[in-house]
MIKOLTI-796718 format. One record per residue (C-alpha): x, y, z; residue number from 1. Coordinates in steps of 0.02 Angstrom, whole numbers. Layout:
BEGIN
X|Y|Z|NUM
...
REM end
This chain:
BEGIN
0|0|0|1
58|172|-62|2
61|335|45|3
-7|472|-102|4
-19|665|-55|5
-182|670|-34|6
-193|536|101|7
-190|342|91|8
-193|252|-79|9
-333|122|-47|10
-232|-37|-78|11
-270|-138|-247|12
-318|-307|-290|13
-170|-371|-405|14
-214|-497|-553|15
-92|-609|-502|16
-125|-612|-329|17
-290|-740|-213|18
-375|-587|-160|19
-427|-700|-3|20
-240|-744|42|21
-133|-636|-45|22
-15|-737|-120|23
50|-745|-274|24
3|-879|-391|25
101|-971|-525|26
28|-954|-686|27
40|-1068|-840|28
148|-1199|-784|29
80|-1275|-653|30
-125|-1256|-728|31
-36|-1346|-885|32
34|-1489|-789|33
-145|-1505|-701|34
-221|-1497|-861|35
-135|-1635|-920|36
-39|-1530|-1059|37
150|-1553|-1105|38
252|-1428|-1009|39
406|-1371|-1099|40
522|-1304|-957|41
676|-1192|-993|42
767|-1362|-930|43
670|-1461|-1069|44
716|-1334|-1228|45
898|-1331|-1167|46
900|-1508|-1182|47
854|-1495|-1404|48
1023|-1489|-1487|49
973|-1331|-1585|50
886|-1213|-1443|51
1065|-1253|-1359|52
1161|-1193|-1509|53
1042|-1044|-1566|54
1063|-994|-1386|55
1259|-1007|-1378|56
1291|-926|-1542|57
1185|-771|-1522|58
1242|-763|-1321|59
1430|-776|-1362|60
1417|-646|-1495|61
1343|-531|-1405|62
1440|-562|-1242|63
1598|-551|-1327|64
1558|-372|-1378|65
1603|-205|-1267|66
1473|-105|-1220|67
1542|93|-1187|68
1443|244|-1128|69
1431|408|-1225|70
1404|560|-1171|71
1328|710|-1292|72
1425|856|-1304|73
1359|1043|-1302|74
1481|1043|-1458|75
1369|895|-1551|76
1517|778|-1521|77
1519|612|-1452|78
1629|573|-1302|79
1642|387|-1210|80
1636|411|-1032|81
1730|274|-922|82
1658|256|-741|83
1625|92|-636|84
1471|55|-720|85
1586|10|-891|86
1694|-87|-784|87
1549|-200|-719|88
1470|-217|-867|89
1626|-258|-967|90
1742|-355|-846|91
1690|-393|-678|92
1517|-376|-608|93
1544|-369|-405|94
1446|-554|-420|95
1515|-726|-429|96
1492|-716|-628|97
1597|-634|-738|98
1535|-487|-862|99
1532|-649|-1001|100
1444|-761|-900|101
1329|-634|-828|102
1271|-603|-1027|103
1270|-776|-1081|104
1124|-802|-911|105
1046|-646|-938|106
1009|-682|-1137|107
953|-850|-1086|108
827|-803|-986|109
777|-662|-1122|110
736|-821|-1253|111
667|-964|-1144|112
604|-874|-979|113
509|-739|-908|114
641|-615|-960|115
828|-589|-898|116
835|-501|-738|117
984|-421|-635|118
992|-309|-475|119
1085|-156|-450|120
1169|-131|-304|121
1138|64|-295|122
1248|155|-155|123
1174|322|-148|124
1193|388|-333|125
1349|261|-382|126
1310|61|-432|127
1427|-36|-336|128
1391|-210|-414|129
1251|-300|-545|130
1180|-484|-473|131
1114|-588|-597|132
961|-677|-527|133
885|-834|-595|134
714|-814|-693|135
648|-939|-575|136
671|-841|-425|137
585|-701|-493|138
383|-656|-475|139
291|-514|-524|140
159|-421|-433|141
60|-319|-560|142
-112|-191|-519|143
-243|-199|-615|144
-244|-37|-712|145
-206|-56|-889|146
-153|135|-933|147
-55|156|-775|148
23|-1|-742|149
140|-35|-584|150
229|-208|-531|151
317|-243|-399|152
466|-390|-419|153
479|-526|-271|154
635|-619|-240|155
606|-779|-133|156
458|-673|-45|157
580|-512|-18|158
497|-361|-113|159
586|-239|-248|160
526|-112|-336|161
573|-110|-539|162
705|35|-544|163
803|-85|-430|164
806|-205|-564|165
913|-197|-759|166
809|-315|-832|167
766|-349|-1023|168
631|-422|-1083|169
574|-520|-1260|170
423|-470|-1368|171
331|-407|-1182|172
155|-324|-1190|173
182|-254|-1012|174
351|-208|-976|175
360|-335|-832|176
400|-503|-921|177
451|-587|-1088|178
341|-679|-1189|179
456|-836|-1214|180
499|-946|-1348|181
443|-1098|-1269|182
271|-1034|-1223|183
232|-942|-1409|184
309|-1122|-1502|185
285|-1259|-1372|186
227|-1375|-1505|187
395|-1389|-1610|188
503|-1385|-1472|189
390|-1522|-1398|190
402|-1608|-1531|191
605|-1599|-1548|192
613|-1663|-1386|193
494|-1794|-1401|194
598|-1879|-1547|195
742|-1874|-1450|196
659|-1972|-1286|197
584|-2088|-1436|198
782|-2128|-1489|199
853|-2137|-1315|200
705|-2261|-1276|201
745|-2357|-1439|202
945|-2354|-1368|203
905|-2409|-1183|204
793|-2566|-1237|205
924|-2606|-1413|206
813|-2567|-1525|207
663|-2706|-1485|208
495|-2662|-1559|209
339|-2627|-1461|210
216|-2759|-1526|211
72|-2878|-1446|212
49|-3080|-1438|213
-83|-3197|-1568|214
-126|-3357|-1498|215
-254|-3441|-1564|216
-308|-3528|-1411|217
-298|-3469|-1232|218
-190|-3441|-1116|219
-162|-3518|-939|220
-140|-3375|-814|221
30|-3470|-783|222
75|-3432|-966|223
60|-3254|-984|224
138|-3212|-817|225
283|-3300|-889|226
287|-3232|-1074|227
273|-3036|-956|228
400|-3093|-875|229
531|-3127|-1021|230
473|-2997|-1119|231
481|-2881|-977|232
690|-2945|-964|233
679|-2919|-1154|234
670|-2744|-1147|235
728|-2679|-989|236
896|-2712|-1026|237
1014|-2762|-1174|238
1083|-2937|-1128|239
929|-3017|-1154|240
902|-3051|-1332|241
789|-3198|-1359|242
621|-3244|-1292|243
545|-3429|-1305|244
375|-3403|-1386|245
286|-3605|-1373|246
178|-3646|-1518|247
47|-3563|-1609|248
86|-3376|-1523|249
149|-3253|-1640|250
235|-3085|-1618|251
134|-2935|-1690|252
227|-2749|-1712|253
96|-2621|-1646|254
246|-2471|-1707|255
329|-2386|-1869|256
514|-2426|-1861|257
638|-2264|-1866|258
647|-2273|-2047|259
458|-2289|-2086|260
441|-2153|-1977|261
576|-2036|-2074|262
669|-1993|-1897|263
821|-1914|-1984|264
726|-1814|-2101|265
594|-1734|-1976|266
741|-1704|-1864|267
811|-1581|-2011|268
647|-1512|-2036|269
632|-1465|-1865|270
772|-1420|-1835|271
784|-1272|-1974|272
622|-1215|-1896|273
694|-1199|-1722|274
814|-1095|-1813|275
670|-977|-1869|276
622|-961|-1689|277
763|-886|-1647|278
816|-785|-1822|279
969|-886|-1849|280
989|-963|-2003|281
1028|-1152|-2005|282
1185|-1147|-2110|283
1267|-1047|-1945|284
1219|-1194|-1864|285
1276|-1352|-1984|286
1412|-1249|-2054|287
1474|-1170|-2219|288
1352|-1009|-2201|289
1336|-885|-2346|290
1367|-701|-2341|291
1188|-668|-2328|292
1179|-787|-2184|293
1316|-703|-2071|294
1205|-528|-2120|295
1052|-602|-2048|296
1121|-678|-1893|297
1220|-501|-1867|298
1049|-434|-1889|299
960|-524|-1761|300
1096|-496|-1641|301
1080|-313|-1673|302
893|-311|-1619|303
937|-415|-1450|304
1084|-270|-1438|305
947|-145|-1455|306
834|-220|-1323|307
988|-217|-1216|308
1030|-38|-1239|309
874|23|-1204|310
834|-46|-1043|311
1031|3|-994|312
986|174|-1041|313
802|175|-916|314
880|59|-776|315
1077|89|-766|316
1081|299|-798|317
1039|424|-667|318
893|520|-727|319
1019|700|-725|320
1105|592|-875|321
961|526|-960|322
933|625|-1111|323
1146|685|-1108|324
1194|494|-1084|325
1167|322|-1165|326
1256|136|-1183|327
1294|68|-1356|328
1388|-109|-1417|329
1551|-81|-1486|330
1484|-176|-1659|331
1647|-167|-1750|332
1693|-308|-1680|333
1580|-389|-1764|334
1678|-376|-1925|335
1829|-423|-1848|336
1825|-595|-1905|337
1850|-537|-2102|338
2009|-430|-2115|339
1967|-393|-2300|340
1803|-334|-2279|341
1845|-230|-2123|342
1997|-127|-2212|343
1903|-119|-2369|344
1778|-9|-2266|345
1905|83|-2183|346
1942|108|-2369|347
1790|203|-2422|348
1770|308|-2247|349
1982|359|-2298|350
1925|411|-2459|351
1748|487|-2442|352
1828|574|-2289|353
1719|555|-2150|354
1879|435|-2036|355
2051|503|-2023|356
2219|388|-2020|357
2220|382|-1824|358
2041|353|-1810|359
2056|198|-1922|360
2234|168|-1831|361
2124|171|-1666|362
1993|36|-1719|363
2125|-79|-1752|364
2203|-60|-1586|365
2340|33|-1649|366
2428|190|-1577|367
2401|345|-1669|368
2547|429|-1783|369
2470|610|-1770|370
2438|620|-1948|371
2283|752|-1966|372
2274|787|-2141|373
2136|729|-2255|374
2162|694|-2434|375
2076|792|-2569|376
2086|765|-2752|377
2114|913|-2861|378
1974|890|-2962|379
1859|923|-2834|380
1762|1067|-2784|381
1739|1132|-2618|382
1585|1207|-2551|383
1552|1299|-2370|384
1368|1319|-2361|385
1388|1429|-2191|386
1500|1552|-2292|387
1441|1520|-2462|388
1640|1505|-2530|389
1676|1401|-2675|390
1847|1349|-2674|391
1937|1248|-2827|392
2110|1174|-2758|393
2156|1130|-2959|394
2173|1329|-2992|395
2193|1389|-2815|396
2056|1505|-2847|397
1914|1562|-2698|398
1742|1631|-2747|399
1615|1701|-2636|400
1434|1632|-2720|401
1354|1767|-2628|402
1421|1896|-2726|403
1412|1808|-2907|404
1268|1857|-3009|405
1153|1766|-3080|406
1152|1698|-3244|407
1041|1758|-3358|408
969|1894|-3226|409
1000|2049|-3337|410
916|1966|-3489|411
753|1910|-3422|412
751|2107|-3338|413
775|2174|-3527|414
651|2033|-3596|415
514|2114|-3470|416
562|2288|-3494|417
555|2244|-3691|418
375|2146|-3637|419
REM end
């Protein structure tokens, strides 16, 4: 309950919350497990080769990438601003996990829980360290007003309020929590799973169909206990091979084999849509990617970068800097990996003249030579729109436009006079 201005807030009923005992209640997974539906946990997803590997690839790009704050200048120039927040952020977080590990959890989260939350140790206005804390530890305790909406975040029963929270969040409606993979796709990731309990079933028992028994006349009580018995042994572990079937019963498959039911091939199916899920395409994963490929997997990993930089710029900036301030990925390095391409842009920035020599010298981690010239060609013609100067290095000659004439101004004077 809030203390307002104008005397007490009367305290609200919040969706999530048994207005009879005011706890919070668990949503989705445990009415799908009563409901008899299949649950897929973040445990479950992690276990499908290629939610692992989308995961992994976009959470070690990302995490291997600096992330600097900028300031504005009064000037219009840029200038990156090193405090302790870049340190924690970048090397060590104050936690157990480093700045790596603390992305690689935190992006985790973002795909396959409720979102990835961390708290900020705030000492007065300085952050002293950044916790990462488990999706699963987290609740959220919403009101019920749509326009204004308010949360507050429990930890283990302990109550925080959001600004005490970095958190970012996938495809959320709220603000509060992600909308996961596994809860918008359950069915294909079910599925993916499923085939691969199907094949470690077919492993454990070596590969023995499921099938029933024909006999054409009945069977003592004796009888079947004893074929259950052997064709319990049969299947429950490997070194029994053979059962003893007496005469006239017959073994009947009631189950496709692997290859009638095309295993291999749904597997590849599936797997390139899992890929879709996550916006990476499935030659990153396999191998040999294309051009094109690398450009769309940069390009998803820009829009989790975004999501990142915008909740670092509401939940990790004092609000004197927001507006002057803001956090943004050092992305070059994602074109370290090709030398050629990388200098043959440093190239066309040298020669359309918008990087320097030590600018370009700086980017490659190189020290600067103090060379401040920039190269002009003596064809060209310069222009100074705040002056209105023309000058032509070729001739060495300077001409104020403002004072030029127009063309053709006396003769359309004469051709009205003459009108």
């Amino acid at each position: 309950m809030n203390i307002w201005p104008f005397g007490k807030r009367k305290e609200e009923i919040r969706a999530d919350t048994d207005p009879e005992t005011g706890t919070v209640v668990e949503s989705d997974v445990l009415l799908n497990a009563l409901l008899g539906r299949q649950v897929i946990t973040k445990e479950k997803a992690l276990e499908v080769p290629t939610v692992q590997a989308c995961i992994n690839l976009i959470a070690g790009t990302i995490s291997s990438l600096p992330i600097n704050l900028y300031r504005k200048e009064e000037n219009g120039k840029i200038k990156e601003v090193r405090d302790r927040r870049t340190f924690l952020l970048n090397n060590d977080t104050g936690d157990t996990l480093t700045a790596t590990q603390f992305w690689r959890a935190i992006i985790e989260d973002y795909y396959l829980g409720k979102g990835g939350y961390a708290y900020i140790d705030w000492h007065g206005l300085e952050v002293w360290s950044v916790h990462y804390v488990d999706e699963t530890n987290i609740s959220i305790q919403k009101n019920t007003d749509p326009i204004f909406k308010d949360y507050d975040i429990l930890v283990q029963g302990q109550r925080y309020r959001p600004y005490q929270f970095f958190k970012i969040l996938r495809k959320t409606k709220d603000g509060m929590q992600s909308a996961s993979v596994t809860e918008e796709n359950p069915l294909i990731i079910g599925v993916a799973h499923s085939e691969l309990a199907y094949e470690e079933n077919l492993v454990r028992k070596g590969g023995n169909k499921r099938g029933f028994l024909k006999s054409p006349k009945r069977l003592s009580q004796a009888a079947i206990d004893a074929l259950k018995s052997a064709f319990r042994r049969l299947y429950g572990n490997a070194d029994e091979n053979v059962v003893v079937l007496n005469e006239g019963i017959e073994f009947q498959e009631a189950s496709n084999t692997s290859v009638e039911m095309q295993i291999n091939e749904n597997k590849k199916a599936n797997t390139t849509e899992i890929c879709k899920l996550f916006g990476v395409p499935d030659a990153m994963i396999n191998g040999s990617p294309t051009e094109k490929d690398v450009e769309n997997f940069i390009r998803t990993c820009t829009m989790v970068m975004n999501d990142i930089e915008c909740s670092l710029d509401r939940d990790l900036l004092l609000e004197s800097e927001k507006g002057l301030f803001y956090w943004a990925f050092d992305t070059k390095e994602l074109t370290r990996g090709n030398i050629k391409e990388r200098y043959e842009a440093y190239k066309i920035g040298l020669e359309k003249n918008f990087l320097q020599i030590d600018e370009v010298r700086e980017k490659e981690d190189f020290e600067p030579i103090g060379f401040e010239w920039i190269t002009l060609g003596l064809d060209q013609v310069l222009f100074n729109p705040k002056t209105g100067q023309i000058y032509t290095p070729n001739t060495n000659a300077l001409q104020d436009m403002n004072s030029m004439q127009a063309p053709f101004a006396n003769s359309n004077d004469k051709d009205g006079d003459d009108g």
